[in-house]
TIKOLBA-832981 format. One line per field, with one value per atom (N, C-alpha, C): residue number from 1; x, y, z. Coordinates in steps of 0.05 Angstrom, whole numbers, plus 5000, padded with zeros to 4 digits. Layout:
// TIKOLBA-832981
tormi c(NUM ...)
x c(X ...)
y c(Y ...)
z c(Z ...)
// end
This chain:
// TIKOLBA-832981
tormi c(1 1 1 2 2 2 3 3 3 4 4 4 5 5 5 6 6 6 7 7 7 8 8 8 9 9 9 10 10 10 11 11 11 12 12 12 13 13 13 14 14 14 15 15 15 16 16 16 17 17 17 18 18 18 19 19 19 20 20 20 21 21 21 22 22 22 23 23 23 24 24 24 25 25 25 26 26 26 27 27 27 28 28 28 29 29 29 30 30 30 31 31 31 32 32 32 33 33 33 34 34 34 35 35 35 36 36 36 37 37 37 38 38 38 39 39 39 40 40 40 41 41 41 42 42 42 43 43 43 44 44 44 45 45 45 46 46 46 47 47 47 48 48 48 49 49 49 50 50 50 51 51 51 52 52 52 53 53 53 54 54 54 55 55 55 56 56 56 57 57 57 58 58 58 59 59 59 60 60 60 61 61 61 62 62 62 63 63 63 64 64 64 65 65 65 66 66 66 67 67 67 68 68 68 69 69 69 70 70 70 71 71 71 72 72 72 73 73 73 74 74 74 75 75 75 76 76 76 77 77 77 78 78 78 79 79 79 80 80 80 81 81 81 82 82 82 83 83 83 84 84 84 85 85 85 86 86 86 87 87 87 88 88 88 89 89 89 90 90 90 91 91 91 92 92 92 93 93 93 94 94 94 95 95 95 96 96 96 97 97 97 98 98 98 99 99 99 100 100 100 101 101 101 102 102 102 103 103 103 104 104 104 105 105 105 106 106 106 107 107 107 108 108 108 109 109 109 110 110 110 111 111 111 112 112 112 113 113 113 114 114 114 115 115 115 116 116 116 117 117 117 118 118 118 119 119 119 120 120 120 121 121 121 122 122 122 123 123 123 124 124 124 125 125 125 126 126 126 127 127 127 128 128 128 129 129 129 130 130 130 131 131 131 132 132 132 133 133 133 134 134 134 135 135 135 136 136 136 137 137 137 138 138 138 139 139 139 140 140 140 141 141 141 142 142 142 143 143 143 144 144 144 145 145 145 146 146 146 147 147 147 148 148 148 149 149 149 150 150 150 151 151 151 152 152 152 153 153 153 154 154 154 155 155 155 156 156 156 157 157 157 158 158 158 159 159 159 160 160 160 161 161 161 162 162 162 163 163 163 164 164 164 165 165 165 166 166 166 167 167 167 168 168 168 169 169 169 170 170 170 171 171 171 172 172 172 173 173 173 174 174 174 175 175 175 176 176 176 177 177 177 178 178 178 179 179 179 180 180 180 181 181 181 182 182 182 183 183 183 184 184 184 185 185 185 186 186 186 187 187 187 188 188 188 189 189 189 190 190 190 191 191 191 192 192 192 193 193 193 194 194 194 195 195 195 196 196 196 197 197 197 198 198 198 199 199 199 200 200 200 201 201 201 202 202 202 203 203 203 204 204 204 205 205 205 206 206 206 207 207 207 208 208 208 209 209 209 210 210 210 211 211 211 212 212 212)
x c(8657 8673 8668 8680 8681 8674 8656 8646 8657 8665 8669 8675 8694 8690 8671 8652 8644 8656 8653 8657 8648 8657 8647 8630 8600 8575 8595 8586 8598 8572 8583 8567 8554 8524 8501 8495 8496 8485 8459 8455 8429 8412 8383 8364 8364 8364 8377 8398 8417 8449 8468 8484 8487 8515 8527 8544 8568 8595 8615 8638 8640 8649 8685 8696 8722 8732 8759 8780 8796 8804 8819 8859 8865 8901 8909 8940 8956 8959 8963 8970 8942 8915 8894 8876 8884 8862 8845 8816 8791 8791 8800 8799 8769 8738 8711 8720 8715 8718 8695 8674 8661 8657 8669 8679 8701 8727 8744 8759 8772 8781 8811 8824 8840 8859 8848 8864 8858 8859 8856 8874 8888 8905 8937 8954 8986 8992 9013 9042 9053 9056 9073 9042 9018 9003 9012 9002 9017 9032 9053 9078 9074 9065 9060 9043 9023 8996 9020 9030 9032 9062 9068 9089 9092 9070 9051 9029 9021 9000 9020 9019 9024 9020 9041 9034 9031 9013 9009 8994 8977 8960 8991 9010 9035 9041 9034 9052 9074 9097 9108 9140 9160 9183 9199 9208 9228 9224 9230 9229 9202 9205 9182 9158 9141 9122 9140 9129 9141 9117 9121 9097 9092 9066 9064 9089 9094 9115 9131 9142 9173 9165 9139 9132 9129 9121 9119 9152 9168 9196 9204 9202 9220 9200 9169 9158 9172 9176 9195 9215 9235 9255 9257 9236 9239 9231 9211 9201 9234 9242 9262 9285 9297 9313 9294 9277 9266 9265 9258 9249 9268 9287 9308 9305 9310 9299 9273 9259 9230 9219 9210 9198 9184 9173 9158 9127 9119 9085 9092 9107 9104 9120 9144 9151 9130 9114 9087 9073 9061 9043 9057 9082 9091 9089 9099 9098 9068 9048 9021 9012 9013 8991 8981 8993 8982 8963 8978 8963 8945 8914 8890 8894 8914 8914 8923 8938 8945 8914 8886 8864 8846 8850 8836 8851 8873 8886 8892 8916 8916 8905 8882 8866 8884 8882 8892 8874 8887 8872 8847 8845 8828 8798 8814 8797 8774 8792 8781 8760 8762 8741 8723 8725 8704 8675 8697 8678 8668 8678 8668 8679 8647 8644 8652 8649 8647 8677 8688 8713 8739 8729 8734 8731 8712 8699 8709 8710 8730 8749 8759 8791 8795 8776 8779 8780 8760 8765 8783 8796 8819 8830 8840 8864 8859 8834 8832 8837 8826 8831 8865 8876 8907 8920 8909 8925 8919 8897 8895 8915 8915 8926 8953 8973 9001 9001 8972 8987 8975 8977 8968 8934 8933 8902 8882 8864 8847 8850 8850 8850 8883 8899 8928 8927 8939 8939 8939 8943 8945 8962 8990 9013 9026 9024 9033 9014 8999 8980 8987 9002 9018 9040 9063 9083 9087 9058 9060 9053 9041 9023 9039 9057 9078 9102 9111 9132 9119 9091 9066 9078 9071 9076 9104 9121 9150 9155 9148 9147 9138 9111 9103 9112 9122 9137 9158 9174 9196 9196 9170 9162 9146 9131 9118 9138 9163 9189 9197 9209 9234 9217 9192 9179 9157 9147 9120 9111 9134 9131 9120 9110 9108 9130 9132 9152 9142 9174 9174 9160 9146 9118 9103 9091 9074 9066 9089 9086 9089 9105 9110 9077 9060 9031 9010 9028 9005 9011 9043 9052 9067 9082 9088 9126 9142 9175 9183 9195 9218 9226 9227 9250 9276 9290 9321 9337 9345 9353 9377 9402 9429 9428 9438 9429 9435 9451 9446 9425 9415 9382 9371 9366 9347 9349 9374 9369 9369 9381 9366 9337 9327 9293 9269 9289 9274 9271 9294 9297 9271 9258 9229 9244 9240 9250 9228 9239 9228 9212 9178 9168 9180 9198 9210 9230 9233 9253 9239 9215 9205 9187 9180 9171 9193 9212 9239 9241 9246 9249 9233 9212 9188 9192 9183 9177 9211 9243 9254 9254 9239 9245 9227 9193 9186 9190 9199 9206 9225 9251 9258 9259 9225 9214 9195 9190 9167 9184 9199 9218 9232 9230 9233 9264)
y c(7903 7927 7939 7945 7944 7981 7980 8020 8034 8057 8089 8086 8097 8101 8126 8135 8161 8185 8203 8219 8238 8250 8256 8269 8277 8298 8325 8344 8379 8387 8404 8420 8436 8430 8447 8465 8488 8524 8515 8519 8520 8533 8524 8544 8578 8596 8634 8629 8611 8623 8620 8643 8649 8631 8618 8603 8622 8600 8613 8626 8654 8667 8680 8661 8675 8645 8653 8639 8640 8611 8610 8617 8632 8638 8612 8618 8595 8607 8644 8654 8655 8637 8642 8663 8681 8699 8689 8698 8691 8715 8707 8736 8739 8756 8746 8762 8745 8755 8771 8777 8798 8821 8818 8839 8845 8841 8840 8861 8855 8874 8875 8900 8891 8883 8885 8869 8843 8833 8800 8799 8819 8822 8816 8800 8795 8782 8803 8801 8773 8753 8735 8715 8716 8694 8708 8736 8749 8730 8730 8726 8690 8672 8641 8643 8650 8640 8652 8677 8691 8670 8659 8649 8613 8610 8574 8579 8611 8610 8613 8600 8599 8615 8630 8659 8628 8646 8628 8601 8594 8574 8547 8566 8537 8524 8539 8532 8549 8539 8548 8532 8538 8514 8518 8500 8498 8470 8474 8451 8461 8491 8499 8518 8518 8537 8566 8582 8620 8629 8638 8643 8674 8678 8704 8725 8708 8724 8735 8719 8723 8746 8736 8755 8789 8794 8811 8826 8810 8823 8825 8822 8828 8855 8849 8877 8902 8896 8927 8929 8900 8903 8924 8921 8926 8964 8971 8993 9009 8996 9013 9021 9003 9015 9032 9038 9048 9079 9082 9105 9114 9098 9111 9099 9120 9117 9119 9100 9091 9093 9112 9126 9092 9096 9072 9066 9093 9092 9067 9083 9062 9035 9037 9018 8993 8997 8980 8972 8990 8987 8975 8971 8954 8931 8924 8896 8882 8903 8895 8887 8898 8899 8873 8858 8822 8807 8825 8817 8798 8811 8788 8770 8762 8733 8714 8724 8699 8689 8701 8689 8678 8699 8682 8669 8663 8661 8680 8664 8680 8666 8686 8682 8692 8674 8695 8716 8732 8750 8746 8720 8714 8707 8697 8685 8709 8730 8756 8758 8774 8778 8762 8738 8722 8724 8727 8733 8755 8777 8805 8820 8834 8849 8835 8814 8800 8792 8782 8780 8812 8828 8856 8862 8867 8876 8866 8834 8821 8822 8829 8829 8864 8882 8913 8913 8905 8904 8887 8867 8860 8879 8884 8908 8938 8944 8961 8948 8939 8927 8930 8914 8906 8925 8947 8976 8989 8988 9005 8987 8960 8953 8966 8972 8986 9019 9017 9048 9068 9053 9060 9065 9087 9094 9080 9068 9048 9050 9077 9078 9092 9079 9089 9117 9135 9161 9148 9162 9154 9153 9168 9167 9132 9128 9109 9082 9082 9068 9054 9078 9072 9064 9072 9070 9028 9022 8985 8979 8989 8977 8979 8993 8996 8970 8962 8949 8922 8918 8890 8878 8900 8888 8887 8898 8892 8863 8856 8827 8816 8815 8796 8792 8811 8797 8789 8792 8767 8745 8744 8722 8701 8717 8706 8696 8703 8703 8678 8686 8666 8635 8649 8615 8605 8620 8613 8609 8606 8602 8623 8642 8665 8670 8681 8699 8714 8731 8760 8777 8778 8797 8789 8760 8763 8772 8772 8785 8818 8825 8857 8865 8852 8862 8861 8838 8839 8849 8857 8869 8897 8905 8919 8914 8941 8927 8922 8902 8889 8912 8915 8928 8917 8935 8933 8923 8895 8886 8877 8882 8865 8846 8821 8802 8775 8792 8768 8769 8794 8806 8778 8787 8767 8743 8738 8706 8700 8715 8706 8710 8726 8730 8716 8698 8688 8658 8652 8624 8612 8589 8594 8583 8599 8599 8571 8555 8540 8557 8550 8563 8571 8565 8573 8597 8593 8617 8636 8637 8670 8671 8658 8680 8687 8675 8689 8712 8708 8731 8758 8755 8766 8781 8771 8782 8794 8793 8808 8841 8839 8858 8879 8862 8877 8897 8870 8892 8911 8917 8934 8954 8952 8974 8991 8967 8984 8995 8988 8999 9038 9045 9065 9063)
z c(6439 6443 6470 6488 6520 6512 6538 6535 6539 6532 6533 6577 6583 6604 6616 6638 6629 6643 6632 6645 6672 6694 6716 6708 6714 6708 6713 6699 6704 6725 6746 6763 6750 6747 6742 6761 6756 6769 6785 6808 6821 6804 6805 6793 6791 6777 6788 6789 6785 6798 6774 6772 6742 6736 6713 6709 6719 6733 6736 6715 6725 6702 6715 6737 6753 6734 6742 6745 6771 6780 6799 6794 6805 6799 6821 6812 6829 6854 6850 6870 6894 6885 6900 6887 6876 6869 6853 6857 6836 6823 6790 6775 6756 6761 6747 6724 6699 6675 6658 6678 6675 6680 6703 6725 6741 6724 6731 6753 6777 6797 6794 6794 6797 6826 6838 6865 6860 6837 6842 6817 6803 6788 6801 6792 6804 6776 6778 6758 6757 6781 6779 6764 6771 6753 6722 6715 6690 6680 6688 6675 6673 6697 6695 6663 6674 6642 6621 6613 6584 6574 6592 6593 6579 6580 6572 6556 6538 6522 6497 6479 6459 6433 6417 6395 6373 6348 6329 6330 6350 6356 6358 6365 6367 6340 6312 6288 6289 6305 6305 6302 6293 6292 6316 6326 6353 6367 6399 6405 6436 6435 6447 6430 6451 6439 6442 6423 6423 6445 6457 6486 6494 6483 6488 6512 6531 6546 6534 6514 6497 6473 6465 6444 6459 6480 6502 6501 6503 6513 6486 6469 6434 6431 6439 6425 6449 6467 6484 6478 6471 6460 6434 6421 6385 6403 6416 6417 6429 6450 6467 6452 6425 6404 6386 6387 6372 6378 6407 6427 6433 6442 6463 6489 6509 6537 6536 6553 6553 6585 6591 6620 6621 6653 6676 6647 6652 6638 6607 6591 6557 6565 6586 6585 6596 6619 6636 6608 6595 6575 6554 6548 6531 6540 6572 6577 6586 6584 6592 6572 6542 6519 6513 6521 6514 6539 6564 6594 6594 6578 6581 6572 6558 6545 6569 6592 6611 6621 6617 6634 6596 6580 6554 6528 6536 6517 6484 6467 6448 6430 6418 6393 6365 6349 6324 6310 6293 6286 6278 6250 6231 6254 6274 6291 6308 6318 6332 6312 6284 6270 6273 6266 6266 6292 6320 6344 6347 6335 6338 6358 6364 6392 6428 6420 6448 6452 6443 6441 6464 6444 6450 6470 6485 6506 6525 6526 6552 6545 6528 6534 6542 6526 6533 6573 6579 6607 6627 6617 6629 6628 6601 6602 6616 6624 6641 6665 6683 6698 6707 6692 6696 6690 6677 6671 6708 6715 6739 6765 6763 6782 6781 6764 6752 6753 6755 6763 6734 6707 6687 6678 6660 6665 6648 6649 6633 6605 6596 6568 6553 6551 6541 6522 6519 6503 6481 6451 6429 6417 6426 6415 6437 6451 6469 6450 6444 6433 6409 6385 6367 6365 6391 6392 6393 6416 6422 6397 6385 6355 6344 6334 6306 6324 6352 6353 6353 6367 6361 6334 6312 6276 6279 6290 6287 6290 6324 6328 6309 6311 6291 6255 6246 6218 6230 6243 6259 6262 6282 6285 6268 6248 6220 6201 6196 6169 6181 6215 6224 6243 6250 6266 6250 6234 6231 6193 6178 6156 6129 6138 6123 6105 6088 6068 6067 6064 6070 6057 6043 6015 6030 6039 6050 6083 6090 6120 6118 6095 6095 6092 6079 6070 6091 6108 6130 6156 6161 6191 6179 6153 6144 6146 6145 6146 6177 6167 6196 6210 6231 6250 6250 6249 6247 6275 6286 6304 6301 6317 6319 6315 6303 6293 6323 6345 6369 6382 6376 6387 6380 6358 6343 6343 6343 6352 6384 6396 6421 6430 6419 6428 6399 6384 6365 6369 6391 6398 6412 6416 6432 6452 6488 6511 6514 6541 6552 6573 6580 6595 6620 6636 6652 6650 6631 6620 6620 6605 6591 6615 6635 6658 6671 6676 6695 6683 6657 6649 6646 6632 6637 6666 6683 6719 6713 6712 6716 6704 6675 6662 6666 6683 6692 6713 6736 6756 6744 6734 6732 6714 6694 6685 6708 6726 6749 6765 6772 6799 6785 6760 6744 6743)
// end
Protein backbone atom coordinates (compact mmCIF):
# COMPACT_ATOMS: atom_id res chain seq x y z
CA UNK A 1 0.00 0.00 0.00
CA UNK A 2 2.09 3.16 -1.27
CA UNK A 3 2.29 6.01 1.85
CA UNK A 4 0.19 8.80 2.91
CA UNK A 5 1.78 11.73 1.16
CA UNK A 6 2.90 14.18 4.07
CA UNK A 7 1.95 17.02 4.85
CA UNK A 8 4.01 20.47 4.95
CA UNK A 9 5.15 20.92 8.90
CA UNK A 10 2.79 24.13 10.36
CA UNK A 11 4.97 27.09 11.52
CA UNK A 12 5.79 26.65 15.15
CA UNK A 13 5.75 30.21 17.34
CA UNK A 14 9.36 31.03 18.41
CA UNK A 15 9.91 30.25 21.99
CA UNK A 16 7.67 33.64 24.09
CA UNK A 17 5.98 34.35 20.87
CA UNK A 18 2.36 34.05 21.20
CA UNK A 19 0.37 32.01 18.39
CA UNK A 20 -1.07 34.03 15.52
CA UNK A 21 -4.33 35.41 16.37
CA UNK A 22 -4.96 38.16 12.88
CA UNK A 23 -6.34 37.25 9.83
CA UNK A 24 -5.14 38.31 6.63
CA UNK A 25 -8.20 40.32 4.27
CA UNK A 26 -8.01 40.32 0.49
CA UNK A 27 -8.17 43.97 0.82
CA UNK A 28 -4.52 43.54 2.79
CA UNK A 29 -5.70 44.33 6.09
CA UNK A 30 -4.50 42.14 9.19
CA UNK A 31 -7.70 42.02 11.25
CA UNK A 32 -6.15 40.50 15.35
CA UNK A 33 -9.06 38.67 16.64
CA UNK A 34 -8.09 39.61 19.96
CA UNK A 35 -7.70 42.92 19.48
CA UNK A 36 -9.53 43.90 16.98
CA UNK A 37 -9.02 47.66 15.26
CA UNK A 38 -11.17 49.00 13.55
CA UNK A 39 -9.14 50.56 10.74
CA UNK A 40 -8.38 47.18 9.64
CA UNK A 41 -12.14 46.91 9.38
CA UNK A 42 -13.59 47.34 5.29
CA UNK A 43 -17.02 46.81 4.22
CA UNK A 44 -16.00 45.40 0.84
CA UNK A 45 -13.94 42.19 2.84
CA UNK A 46 -17.61 42.45 4.99
CA UNK A 47 -19.57 41.90 2.34
CA UNK A 48 -16.70 39.11 0.30
CA UNK A 49 -16.54 36.64 3.68
CA UNK A 50 -20.66 37.18 4.79
CA UNK A 51 -21.30 36.60 1.33
CA UNK A 52 -19.41 32.68 1.09
CA UNK A 53 -20.28 31.86 4.91
CA UNK A 54 -22.96 29.79 4.89
CA UNK A 55 -26.61 30.15 7.30
CA UNK A 56 -27.56 26.65 8.63
CA UNK A 57 -24.07 24.88 8.48
CA UNK A 58 -25.30 24.71 4.48
CA UNK A 59 -28.44 22.29 5.16
CA UNK A 60 -29.92 24.10 3.18
CA UNK A 61 -32.02 23.32 -0.33
CA UNK A 62 -30.99 25.13 -3.60
CA UNK A 63 -28.32 25.00 -5.87
CA UNK A 64 -26.35 27.52 -3.56
CA UNK A 65 -25.50 28.02 -0.13
CA UNK A 66 -28.22 30.83 1.69
CA UNK A 67 -25.12 33.12 2.83
CA UNK A 68 -25.16 35.06 5.71
CA UNK A 69 -25.13 38.21 3.25
CA UNK A 70 -28.62 37.35 1.96
CA UNK A 71 -29.77 36.41 5.36
CA UNK A 72 -28.42 40.16 6.31
CA UNK A 73 -30.61 41.85 3.54
CA UNK A 74 -34.18 39.86 4.24
CA UNK A 75 -33.52 40.68 8.08
CA UNK A 76 -33.61 44.83 6.95
CA UNK A 77 -35.79 43.91 4.49
CA UNK A 78 -38.32 42.25 7.09
CA UNK A 79 -37.32 45.29 9.74
CA UNK A 80 -37.85 48.29 7.11
CA UNK A 81 -41.64 47.04 6.42
CA UNK A 82 -41.93 46.72 9.67
CA UNK A 83 -40.59 50.32 10.84
CA UNK A 84 -41.27 52.37 8.15
CA UNK A 85 -38.53 54.81 7.25
CA UNK A 86 -35.40 53.50 8.86
CA UNK A 87 -32.72 56.51 9.78
CA UNK A 88 -28.54 55.76 8.74
CA UNK A 89 -28.02 54.46 12.75
CA UNK A 90 -30.81 51.07 12.72
CA UNK A 91 -30.46 50.86 9.20
CA UNK A 92 -26.02 50.25 9.65
CA UNK A 93 -26.89 48.10 12.65
CA UNK A 94 -29.29 46.06 10.74
CA UNK A 95 -26.79 45.41 8.00
CA UNK A 96 -23.86 44.93 10.62
CA UNK A 97 -25.57 42.44 13.20
CA UNK A 98 -24.00 39.31 11.56
CA UNK A 99 -20.55 41.39 10.64
CA UNK A 100 -18.22 39.01 12.81
CA UNK A 101 -19.16 36.14 11.10
CA UNK A 102 -17.17 37.30 7.74
CA UNK A 103 -13.71 36.69 10.10
CA UNK A 104 -15.46 33.61 12.45
CA UNK A 105 -17.88 32.25 10.66
CA UNK A 106 -21.57 31.20 11.36
CA UNK A 107 -21.94 28.94 14.32
CA UNK A 108 -25.36 27.60 14.96
CA UNK A 109 -27.11 28.24 17.93
CA UNK A 110 -26.98 24.66 19.62
CA UNK A 111 -23.41 25.08 18.87
CA UNK A 112 -22.83 28.80 20.65
CA UNK A 113 -24.19 27.24 23.91
CA UNK A 114 -22.11 24.56 23.81
CA UNK A 115 -18.82 27.10 23.63
CA UNK A 116 -20.09 29.47 26.09
CA UNK A 117 -18.32 32.51 27.21
CA UNK A 118 -15.54 32.44 24.74
CA UNK A 119 -17.43 32.26 21.84
CA UNK A 120 -19.21 35.64 22.96
CA UNK A 121 -16.59 37.71 23.78
CA UNK A 122 -14.92 37.46 20.29
CA UNK A 123 -17.56 37.94 18.51
CA UNK A 124 -18.84 40.88 21.32
CA UNK A 125 -15.64 42.68 20.20
CA UNK A 126 -15.71 42.38 16.59
CA UNK A 127 -18.97 43.88 16.68
CA UNK A 128 -17.64 46.65 18.62
CA UNK A 129 -14.99 47.14 16.68
CA UNK A 130 -16.99 47.21 13.31
CA UNK A 131 -19.74 49.28 14.99
CA UNK A 132 -17.03 52.12 15.64
CA UNK A 133 -15.50 51.90 12.26
CA UNK A 134 -19.45 53.03 10.91
CA UNK A 135 -19.81 55.54 12.92
CA UNK A 136 -22.08 53.39 15.35
CA UNK A 137 -21.48 53.19 19.20
CA UNK A 138 -20.01 49.86 20.61
CA UNK A 139 -22.94 48.98 22.47
CA UNK A 140 -26.45 49.48 20.37
CA UNK A 141 -29.48 51.10 22.60
CA UNK A 142 -32.10 48.61 23.58
CA UNK A 143 -34.89 49.48 21.61
CA UNK A 144 -32.56 49.21 18.31
CA UNK A 145 -31.39 45.95 19.84
CA UNK A 146 -34.94 44.51 19.72
CA UNK A 147 -36.02 45.99 16.75
CA UNK A 148 -32.67 43.45 14.74
CA UNK A 149 -33.72 40.64 17.17
CA UNK A 150 -37.44 40.48 16.52
CA UNK A 151 -36.57 40.84 12.34
CA UNK A 152 -33.16 38.12 13.08
CA UNK A 153 -36.36 35.49 14.20
CA UNK A 154 -38.35 36.88 11.36
CA UNK A 155 -35.60 35.68 8.92
CA UNK A 156 -34.92 32.86 10.38
CA UNK A 157 -38.52 31.05 10.52
CA UNK A 158 -38.37 31.87 6.73
CA UNK A 159 -35.55 30.63 6.27
CA UNK A 160 -36.17 27.47 8.69
CA UNK A 161 -40.03 26.62 6.86
CA UNK A 162 -38.82 27.50 3.15
CA UNK A 163 -34.72 26.22 3.07
CA UNK A 164 -34.06 24.34 5.87
CA UNK A 165 -36.79 21.76 6.52
CA UNK A 166 -38.40 22.82 9.75
CA UNK A 167 -42.31 22.90 10.00
CA UNK A 168 -44.07 25.50 10.81
CA UNK A 169 -44.96 24.46 14.96
CA UNK A 170 -41.76 23.77 15.02
CA UNK A 171 -40.10 26.92 13.90
CA UNK A 172 -43.06 29.12 15.43
CA UNK A 173 -41.63 27.61 18.99
CA UNK A 174 -38.32 28.30 18.22
CA UNK A 175 -38.20 31.87 16.12
CA UNK A 176 -41.87 32.70 17.01
CA UNK A 177 -44.62 34.09 13.94
CA UNK A 178 -43.52 34.71 10.37
CA UNK A 179 -43.35 38.24 9.24
CA UNK A 180 -45.77 39.20 6.76
CA UNK A 181 -43.88 39.57 3.21
CA UNK A 182 -45.29 40.15 -0.48
CA UNK A 183 -45.00 37.01 -1.73
CA UNK A 184 -42.27 38.32 -4.69
CA UNK A 185 -40.40 39.53 -1.57
CA UNK A 186 -40.10 36.30 -0.53
CA UNK A 187 -39.34 34.55 -3.17
CA UNK A 188 -36.81 36.67 -4.34
CA UNK A 189 -34.79 36.89 -1.09
CA UNK A 190 -35.59 33.13 -0.35
CA UNK A 191 -33.94 32.07 -3.59
CA UNK A 192 -30.10 31.18 -2.47
CA UNK A 193 -28.12 34.08 -4.57
CA UNK A 194 -24.91 32.92 -6.11
CA UNK A 195 -21.99 34.36 -4.02
CA UNK A 196 -21.55 37.01 -6.37
CA UNK A 197 -24.79 38.15 -6.19
CA UNK A 198 -25.30 38.67 -2.44
CA UNK A 199 -22.12 40.73 -2.12
CA UNK A 200 -23.16 43.03 -5.09
CA UNK A 201 -25.84 43.28 -3.47
CA UNK A 202 -25.03 43.49 -0.04
CA UNK A 203 -22.16 46.51 -0.67
CA UNK A 204 -25.13 48.29 -2.82
CA UNK A 205 -27.67 48.38 -0.06
CA UNK A 206 -25.19 49.30 2.07
CA UNK A 207 -23.84 52.10 0.55
CA UNK A 208 -27.10 53.55 0.19
CA UNK A 209 -28.11 53.05 3.78
CA UNK A 210 -24.65 54.86 4.69
CA UNK A 211 -24.78 57.56 2.26
CA UNK A 212 -28.38 58.51 4.50
Amino acid sequence: MPAKPRSAPKPVPAEGEAPRAWQRMLSGRRLDLLDPSPLDVEIEDIAHGLARVARWNGQTSGDHIFSVAQHTLLVEEIARRRCGAVDRRLGLALMLHDAPEYVIGDMISPFKAVMGGAYKAVEGRLLAAIHLRFGLPPTLPDETVRIVKDADRGAAFLEATRLAGFAEAEARKFFGAPPDLPARVETDFLRPWPAGEAERRFLERFSRIDAG
